[in-house]
C-alpha positions in Angstrom: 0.0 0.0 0.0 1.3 3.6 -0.8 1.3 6.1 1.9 0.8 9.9 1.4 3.4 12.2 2.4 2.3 16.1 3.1 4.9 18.3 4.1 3.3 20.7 6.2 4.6 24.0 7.2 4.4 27.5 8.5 6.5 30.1 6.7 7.1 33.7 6.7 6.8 35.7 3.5 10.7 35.8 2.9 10.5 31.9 3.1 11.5 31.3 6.5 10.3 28.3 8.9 12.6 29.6 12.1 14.9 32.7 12.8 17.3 29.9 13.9 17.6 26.2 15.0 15.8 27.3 18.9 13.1 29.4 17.6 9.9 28.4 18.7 7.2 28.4 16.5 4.8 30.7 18.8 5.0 33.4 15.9 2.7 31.1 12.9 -0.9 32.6 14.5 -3.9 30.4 16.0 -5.7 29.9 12.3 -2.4 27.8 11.7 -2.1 26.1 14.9 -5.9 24.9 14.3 -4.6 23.9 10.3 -1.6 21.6 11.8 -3.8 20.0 14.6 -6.8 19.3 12.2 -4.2 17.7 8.9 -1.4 16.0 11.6 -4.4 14.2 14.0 -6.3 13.4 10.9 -3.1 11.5 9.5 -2.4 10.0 12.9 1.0 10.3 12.6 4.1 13.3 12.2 7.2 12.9 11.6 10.0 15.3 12.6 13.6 16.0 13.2 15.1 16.2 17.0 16.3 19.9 16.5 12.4 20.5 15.4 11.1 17.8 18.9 13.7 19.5 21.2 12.0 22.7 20.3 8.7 21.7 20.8 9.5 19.9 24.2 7.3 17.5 24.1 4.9 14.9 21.9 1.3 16.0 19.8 -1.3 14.4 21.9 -3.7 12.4 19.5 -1.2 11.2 17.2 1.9 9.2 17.1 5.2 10.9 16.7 8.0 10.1 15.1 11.5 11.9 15.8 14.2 11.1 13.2 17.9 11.5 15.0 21.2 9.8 14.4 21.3 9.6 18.0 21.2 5.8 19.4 21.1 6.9 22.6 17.9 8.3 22.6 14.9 6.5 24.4 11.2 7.3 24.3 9.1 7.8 27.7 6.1 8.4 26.0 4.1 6.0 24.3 2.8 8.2 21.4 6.4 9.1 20.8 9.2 6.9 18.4 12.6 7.8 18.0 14.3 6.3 14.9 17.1 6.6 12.6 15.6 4.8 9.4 15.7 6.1 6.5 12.9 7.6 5.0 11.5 5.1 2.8 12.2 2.2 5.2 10.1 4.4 7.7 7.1 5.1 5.1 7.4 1.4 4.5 6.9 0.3 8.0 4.1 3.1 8.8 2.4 1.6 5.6 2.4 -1.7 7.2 1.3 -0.4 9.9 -2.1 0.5 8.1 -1.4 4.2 7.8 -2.5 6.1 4.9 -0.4 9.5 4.9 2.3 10.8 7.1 3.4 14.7 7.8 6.5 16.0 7.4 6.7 18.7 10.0 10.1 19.3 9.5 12.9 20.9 10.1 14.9 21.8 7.0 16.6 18.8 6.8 14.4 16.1 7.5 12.2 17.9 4.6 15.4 17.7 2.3 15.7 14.5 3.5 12.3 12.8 2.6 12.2 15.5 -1.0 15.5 14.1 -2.1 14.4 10.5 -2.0 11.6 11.7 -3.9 8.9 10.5 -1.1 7.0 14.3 -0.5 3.4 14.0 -2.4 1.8 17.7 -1.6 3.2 20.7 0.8 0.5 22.4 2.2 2.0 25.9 3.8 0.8 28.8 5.4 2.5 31.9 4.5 2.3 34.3 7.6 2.9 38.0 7.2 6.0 38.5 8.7 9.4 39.0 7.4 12.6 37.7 9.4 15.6 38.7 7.0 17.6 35.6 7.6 17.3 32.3 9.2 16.3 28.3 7.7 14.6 27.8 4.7 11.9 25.2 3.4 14.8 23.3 2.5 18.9 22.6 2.2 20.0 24.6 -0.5 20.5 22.5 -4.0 16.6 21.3 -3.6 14.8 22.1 -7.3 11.1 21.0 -7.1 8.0 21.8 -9.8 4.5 21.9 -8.0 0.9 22.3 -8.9 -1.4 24.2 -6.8 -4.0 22.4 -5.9 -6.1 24.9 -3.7 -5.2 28.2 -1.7 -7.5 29.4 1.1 -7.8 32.5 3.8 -7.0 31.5 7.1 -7.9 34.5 8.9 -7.5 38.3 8.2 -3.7 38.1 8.0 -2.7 34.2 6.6 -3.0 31.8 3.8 -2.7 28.6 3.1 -1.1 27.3 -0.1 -1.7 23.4 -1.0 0.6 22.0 -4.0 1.3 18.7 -4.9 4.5 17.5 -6.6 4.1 18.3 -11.0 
């Protein structure tokens, strides 16, 4: 069985996910907060980098969580929460025979780049919010080229929008 991958993400209108590696994503509004919770608990399952878990402090409820980390030493306490260091398609592959349908990518930068280089990202569904940071991480690890096809594009509220594209 095929499982859907969304990468979904918050970003400001220069194209920034963070200011740096520790910024916590308090600045993305509520309308987005209620976007992630309604796609990522309607998947089930998110999958995400350590920099991007150590941030957040904690697991989703409603939803398993998977942290990708190169780091053997690290050990769940929670049971909604999975760390792993398989690759990306050998963790699709297990989540698909695990009877889930889609995933979501929830980043950071490199776990995106990750999961697009292999080719494994179906749609990217991203909420531009109207702020502007100057520098800091990017959608992706520079050297990423990707075509996409907007599939919808929606008002969150009286300041954000959402932008939903799917791989061309």
């Amino acid at each position: 069985m095929a499982i859907k991958t969304i990468l979904l993400m918050a970003q400001t209108l220069d194209g920034k996910i963070a200011k740096d590696s520790d910024h916590f994503p308090d600045w993305t509004g509520k309308a987005d907060k209620r976007l992630f919770v309604e796609i990522t608990k309607a998947a089930g399952v998110l999958i995400m980098g350590s920099k991007t878990f150590d941030t957040i402090g904690r697991p989703l409820p409603g939803r398993k969580n998977i942290v990708m980390t190169r780091d053997p030493r690290r050990k769940s306490t929670w049971d909604n929460l999975i760390y792993t260091n398989r690759t990306p398609k050998a963790l699709l592959a297990q989540l698909a025979s695990e009877g889930y349908r889609e995933v979501v990518l929830a980043g950071g930068t490199r776990i995106n780049s990750l999961f697009m280089r292999a080719g494994l990202i179906d749609e990217l569904i991203v909420t531009i919010t109207p702020m502007v940071f100057g520098t800091g991480i990017g959608l992706f690890e520079e050297g990423i080229e990707i075509d996409l096809v907007l599939k919808d594009f929606r008002r969150l509220d009286d300041a954000r929008v959402c932008l939903h594209y799917r791989i061309a």
